[in-house]
C-alpha positions in Angstrom: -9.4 -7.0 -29.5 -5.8 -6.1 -30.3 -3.7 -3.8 -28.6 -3.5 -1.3 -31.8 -7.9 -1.5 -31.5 -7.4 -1.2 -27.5 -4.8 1.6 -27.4 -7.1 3.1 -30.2 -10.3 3.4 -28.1 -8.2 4.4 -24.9 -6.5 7.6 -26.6 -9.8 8.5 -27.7 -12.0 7.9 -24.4 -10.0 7.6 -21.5 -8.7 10.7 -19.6 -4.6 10.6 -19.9 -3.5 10.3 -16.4 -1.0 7.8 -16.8 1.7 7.5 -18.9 1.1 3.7 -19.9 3.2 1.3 -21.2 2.9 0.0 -25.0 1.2 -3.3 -23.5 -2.3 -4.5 -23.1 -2.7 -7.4 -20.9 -6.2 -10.0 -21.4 -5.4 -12.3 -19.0 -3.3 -14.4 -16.4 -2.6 -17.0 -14.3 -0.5 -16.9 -10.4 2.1 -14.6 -11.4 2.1 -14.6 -15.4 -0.4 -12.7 -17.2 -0.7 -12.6 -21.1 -1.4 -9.7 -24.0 -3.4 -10.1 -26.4 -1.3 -11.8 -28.9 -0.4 -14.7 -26.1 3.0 -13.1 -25.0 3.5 -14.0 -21.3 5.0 -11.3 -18.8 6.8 -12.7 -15.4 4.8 -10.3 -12.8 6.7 -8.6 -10.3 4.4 -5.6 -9.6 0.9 -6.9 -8.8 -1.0 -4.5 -9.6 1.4 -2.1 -7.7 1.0 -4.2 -4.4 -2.7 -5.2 -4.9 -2.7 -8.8 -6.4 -1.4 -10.2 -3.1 -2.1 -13.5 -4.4 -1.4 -13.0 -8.7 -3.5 -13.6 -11.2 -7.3 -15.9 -10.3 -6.2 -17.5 -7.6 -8.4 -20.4 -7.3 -9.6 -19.4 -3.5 -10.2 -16.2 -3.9 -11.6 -16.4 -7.6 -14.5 -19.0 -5.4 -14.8 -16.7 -2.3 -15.6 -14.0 -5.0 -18.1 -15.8 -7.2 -19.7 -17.5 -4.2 -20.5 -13.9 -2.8 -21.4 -12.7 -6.5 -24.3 -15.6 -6.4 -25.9 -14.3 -2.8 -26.2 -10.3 -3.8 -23.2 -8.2 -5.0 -24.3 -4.9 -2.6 -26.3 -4.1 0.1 -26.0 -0.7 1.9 -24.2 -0.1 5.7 -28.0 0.6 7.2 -27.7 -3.0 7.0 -25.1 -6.0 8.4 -23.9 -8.5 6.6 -21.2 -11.9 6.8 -18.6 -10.9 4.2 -18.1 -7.4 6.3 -17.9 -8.6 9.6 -15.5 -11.4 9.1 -12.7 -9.2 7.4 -13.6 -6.8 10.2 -13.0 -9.4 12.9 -9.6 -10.5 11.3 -8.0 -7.7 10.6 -8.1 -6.8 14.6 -7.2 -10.2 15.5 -3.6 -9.8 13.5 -3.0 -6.5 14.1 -3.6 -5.9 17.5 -6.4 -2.8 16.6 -10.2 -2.9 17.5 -12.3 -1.3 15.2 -12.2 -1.2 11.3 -13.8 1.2 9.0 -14.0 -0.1 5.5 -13.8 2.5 2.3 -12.5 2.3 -0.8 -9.2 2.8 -2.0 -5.9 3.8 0.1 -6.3 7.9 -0.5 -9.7 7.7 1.1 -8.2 5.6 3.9 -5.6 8.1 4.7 -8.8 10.7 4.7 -10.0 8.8 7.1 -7.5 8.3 9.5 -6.7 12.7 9.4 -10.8 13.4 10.3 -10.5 10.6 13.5 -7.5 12.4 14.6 -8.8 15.4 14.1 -11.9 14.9 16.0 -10.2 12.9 18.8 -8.1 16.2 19.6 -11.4 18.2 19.3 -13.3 16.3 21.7 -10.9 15.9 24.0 -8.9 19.1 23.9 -11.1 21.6 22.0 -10.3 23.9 18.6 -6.8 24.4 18.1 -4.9 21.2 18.1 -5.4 20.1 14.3 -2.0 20.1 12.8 -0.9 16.6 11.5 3.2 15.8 11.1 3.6 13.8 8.2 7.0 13.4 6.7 9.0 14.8 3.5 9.4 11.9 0.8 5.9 10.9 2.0 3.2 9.6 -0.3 -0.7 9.6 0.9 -3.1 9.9 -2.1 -4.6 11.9 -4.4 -7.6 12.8 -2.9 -7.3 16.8 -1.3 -6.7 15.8 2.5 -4.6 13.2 1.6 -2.5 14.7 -1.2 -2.1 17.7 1.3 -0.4 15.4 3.9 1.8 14.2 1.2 5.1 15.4 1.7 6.7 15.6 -2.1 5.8 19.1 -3.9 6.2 17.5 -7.4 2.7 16.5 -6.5 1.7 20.3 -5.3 1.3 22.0 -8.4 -1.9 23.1 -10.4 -4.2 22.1 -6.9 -4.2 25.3 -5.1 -5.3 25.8 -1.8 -4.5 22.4 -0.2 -5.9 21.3 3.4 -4.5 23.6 6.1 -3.0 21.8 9.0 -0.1 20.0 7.9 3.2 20.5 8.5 7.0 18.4 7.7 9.3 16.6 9.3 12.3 14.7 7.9 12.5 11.1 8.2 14.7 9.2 10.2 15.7 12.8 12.1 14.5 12.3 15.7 15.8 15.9 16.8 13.7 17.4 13.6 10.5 15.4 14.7 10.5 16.0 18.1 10.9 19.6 17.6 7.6 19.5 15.3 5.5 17.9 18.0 4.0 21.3 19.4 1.2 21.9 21.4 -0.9 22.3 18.4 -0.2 19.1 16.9 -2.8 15.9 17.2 -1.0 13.7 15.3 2.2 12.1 13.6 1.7 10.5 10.6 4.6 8.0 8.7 5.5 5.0 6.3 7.1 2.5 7.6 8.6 2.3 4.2 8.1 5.1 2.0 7.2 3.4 -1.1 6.4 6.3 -3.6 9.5 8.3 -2.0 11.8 5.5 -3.5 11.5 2.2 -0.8 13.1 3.7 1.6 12.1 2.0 5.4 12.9 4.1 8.1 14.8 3.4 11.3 13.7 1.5 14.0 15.3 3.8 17.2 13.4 6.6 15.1 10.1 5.4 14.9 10.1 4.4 18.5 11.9 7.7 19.6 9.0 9.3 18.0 6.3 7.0 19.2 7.5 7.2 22.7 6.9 10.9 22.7 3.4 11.0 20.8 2.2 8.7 24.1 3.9 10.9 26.5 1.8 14.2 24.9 -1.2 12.2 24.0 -0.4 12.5 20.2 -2.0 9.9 18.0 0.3 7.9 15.8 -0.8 6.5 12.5 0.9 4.2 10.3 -0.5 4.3 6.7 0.0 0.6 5.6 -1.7 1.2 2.4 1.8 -0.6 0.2 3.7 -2.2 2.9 0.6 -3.8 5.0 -1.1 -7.1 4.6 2.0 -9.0 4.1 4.1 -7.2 2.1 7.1 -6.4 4.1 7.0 -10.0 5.5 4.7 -9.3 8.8 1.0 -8.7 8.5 1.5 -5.1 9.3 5.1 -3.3 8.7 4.9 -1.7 11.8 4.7 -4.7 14.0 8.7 -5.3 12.8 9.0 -2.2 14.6 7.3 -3.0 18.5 4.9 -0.3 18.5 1.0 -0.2 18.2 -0.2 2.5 16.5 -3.6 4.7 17.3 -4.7 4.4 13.6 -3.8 2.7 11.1 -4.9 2.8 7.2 -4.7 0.0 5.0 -5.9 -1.0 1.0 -3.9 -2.4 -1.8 -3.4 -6.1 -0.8 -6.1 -6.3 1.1 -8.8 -7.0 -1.5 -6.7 -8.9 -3.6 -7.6 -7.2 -6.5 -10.5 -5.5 -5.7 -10.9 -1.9 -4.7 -11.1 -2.0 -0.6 -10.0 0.5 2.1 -9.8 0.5 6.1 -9.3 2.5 8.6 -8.2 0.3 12.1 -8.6 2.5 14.9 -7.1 1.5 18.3 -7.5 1.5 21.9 -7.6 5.6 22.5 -9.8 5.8 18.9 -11.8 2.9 18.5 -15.2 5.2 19.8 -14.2 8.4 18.5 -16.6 8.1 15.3 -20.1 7.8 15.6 -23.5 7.2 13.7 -23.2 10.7 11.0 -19.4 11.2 11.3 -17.8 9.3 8.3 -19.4 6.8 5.5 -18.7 5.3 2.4 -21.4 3.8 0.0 -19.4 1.3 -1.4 -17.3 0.8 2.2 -17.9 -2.8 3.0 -19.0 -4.5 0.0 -19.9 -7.9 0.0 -18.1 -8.7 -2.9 -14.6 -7.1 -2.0 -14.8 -8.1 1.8 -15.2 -11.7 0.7 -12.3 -11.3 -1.2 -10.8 -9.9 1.6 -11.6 -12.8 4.6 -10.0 -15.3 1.8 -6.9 -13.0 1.8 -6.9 -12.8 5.9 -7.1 -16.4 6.9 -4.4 -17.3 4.5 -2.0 -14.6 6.4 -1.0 -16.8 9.2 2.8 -17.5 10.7 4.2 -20.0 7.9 3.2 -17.4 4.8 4.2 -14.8 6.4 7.3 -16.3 7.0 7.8 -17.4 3.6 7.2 -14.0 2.2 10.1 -12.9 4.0 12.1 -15.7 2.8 11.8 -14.9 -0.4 12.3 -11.1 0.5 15.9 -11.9 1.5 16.0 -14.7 -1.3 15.6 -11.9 -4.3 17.2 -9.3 -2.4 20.7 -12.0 -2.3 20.2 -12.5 -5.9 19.7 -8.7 -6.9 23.1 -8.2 -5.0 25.0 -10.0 -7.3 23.7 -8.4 -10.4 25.6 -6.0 -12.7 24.4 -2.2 -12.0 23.0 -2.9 -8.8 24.5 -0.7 -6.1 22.3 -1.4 -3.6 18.9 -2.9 -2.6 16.4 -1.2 -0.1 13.2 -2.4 1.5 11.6 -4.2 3.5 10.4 -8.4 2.9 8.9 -8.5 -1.2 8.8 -4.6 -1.6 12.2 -3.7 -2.9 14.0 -0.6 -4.4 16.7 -1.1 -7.0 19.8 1.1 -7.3 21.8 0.9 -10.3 24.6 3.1 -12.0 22.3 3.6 -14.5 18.6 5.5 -15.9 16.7 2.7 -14.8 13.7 4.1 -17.5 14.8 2.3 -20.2 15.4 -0.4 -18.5 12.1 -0.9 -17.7 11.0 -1.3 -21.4 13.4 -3.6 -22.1 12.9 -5.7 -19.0 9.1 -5.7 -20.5 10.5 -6.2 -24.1 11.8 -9.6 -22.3 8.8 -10.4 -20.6 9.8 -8.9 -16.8 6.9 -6.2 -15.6 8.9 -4.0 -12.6 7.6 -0.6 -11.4 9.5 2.0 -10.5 10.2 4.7 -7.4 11.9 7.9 -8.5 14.9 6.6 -9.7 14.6 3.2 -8.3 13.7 0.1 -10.1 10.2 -1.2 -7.6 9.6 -4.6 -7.4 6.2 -5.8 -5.8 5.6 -9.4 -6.6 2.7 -11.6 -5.6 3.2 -13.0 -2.4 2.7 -16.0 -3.2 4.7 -16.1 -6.1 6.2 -19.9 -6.9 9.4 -20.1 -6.8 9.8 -21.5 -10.6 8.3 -17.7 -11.6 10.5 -16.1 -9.5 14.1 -17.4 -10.6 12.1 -17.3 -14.0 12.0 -13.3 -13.4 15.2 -12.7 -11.8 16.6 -14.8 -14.9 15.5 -12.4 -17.0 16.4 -9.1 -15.0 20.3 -10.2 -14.9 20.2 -11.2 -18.2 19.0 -8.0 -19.2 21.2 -5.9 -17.0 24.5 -8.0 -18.1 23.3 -6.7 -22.0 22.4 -3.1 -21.5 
């Protein structure tokens, strides 16, 4: 198909929930994907975060298919390989115990609220529900989740939201610690808010903050849905910040491209749900967790370290662009400010084969992580070239 029949079919079918760009892509290749009509794009979004390792990587494509030849689903009444392993790694590299596998990040972040929730219940009784999330925040779409979100541009139309959460601002210690009331079960945070514009937060904060949620038996969760699995240049972002958190959500990068969710609960959490509490029909599936495992075991010391590399690599080279006035993030997820709408810059940057994101009014770059280094300069070619002409 063309992109006229493609875009054709789409304005007639498919609900209009995204504002899409005027490009159809059929196919690609580590970090270069193709439309339709064979025009290559340099990929620095991956799937906003998901394609950890680009386009059909040869591993994970075989991990995938060998899976798809066994069975492609079986239901949780029943245990199987695929789910176990991803289950067994994700504790081992990031310090957690349990994992609950879903879906997507939103219904992560769901997660994570109804385990802290019911912690407080069991051990303290009603009335110490309320969850302190953070302005700028991003969570998901879903009602629990969206409701802990801390941006009201994404408020309107959805009346009522969840009750029970309440607003701190980032990076103020005196602001947060005057939220943590005697009603409160649990702090939730970015390490990086992502959504809010890449903006990481400060280490003294996050630990000021964490020391307090141990002294009052608060739980602490990180939602690692954009930053985790690699992306900031650890496995997890918050383990560049010496804390372990009591829950932790996690999704995007960890399928590789397929839709997966988990919920890591830790020491204080790790039996709070039981048989009846929480489920997922499509948590767990064979198919995605075998994506997943392939994903893991190639998360060791050395990529790691190379995606952080490369981090400080692209953020060196952004620095010396024209209209760049600063660069924010954390390892290969990076905000852009320039002097100028960064909107149109977009197009154009796609108009001369660069896909970037964006964060507010940030450019948002999210490449593969293991992006070679040949598509890399390749990109960042064409991103100064096209600022210097703009």
């Amino acid at each position: 198909m063309t992109f006229e029949d493609i875009k054709k079919l789409d304005d007639e079918y498919v609900m209009h929930t995204y504002g899409r760009y005027q490009v159809a892509i059929d196919n690609g290749k580590s970090s270069t994907c193709y439309a339709p009509d064979g025009k290559a794009y340099i990929d620095f979004t991956s799937g906003i975060g998901v394609n950890s390792m680009g386009f059909s990587d040869e591993g994970w494509v075989a991990a995938v298919t060998a899976q798809l030849n066994k069975f492609q689903h079986i239901s949780n009444l029943y245990y199987t390989e695929p789910c176990v392993l991803a289950a067994k790694l994700l504790c081992e590299k990031s310090g957690m115990k349990k994992v609950f596998f879903g879906n997507s990040g939103a219904e992560a972040n769901e997660g994570v609220i109804k385990a802290a929730r019911k912690y407080s219940f069991q051990k303290y009784g009603e009335g110490r529900s309320k969850i302190v999330a953070l302005e700028n925040s991003f969570h998901g779409r879903t009602m629990a989740a969206l409701s802990a979100t801390g941006q009201a541009a994404y408020h309107n139309f959805f009346f009522p939201f969840v009750d029970g959460f309440v607003f701190a601002t980032a990076n103020d210690i005196d602001d947060t610690l005057s939220k943590l009331s005697d009603d409160v079960c649990a702090v939730m945070m970015e390490m990086v808010q992502g959504e809010g514009g890449v903006l990481p937060l400060e280490k003294e904060y996050v630990q000021a903050v964490y020391k307090a949620c141990q002294e009052k038996d608060i739980l602490f969760i990180v939602d690692e849905v954009q930053t985790g699995i690699g992306r900031t240049g650890s496995f997890y972002s918050y383990q560049q910040f010496d804390i372990l958190p009591d829950l932790v959500s996690s999704a995007k990068g960890l399928g590789g491209g397929l839709p997966i969710g988990a919920v890591l609960f830790g020491e204080k959490t790790q039996k709070v749900l039981v048989p009846g509490d929480h489920g997922s029909t499509f948590g767990g599936n064979p198919v995605v967790c075998a994506g997943a495992v392939e994903i893991l075991n190639r998360m060791d010391d050395a990529f790691l370290a190379e995606v952080a590399k490369k981090g400080e690599y692209m953020k060196a080279e952004l620095l010396k662009m024209k209209h760049v006035t600063d660069v924010a993030g954390m390892g290969m997820m990076l905000g852009i400010e320039l002097d100028t709408d960064v909107k149109p810059i977009v197009n154009t940057l796609m108009d001369n084969g660069l896909l970037v994101l964006t964060a507010k009014h940030k450019m948002r770059l999210l490449p593969p992580l293991n992006i070679t280094q040949e598509e890399l300069d390749k990109g960042l070619a064409i991103l100064k070239n096209t600022l210097e002409n703009i």
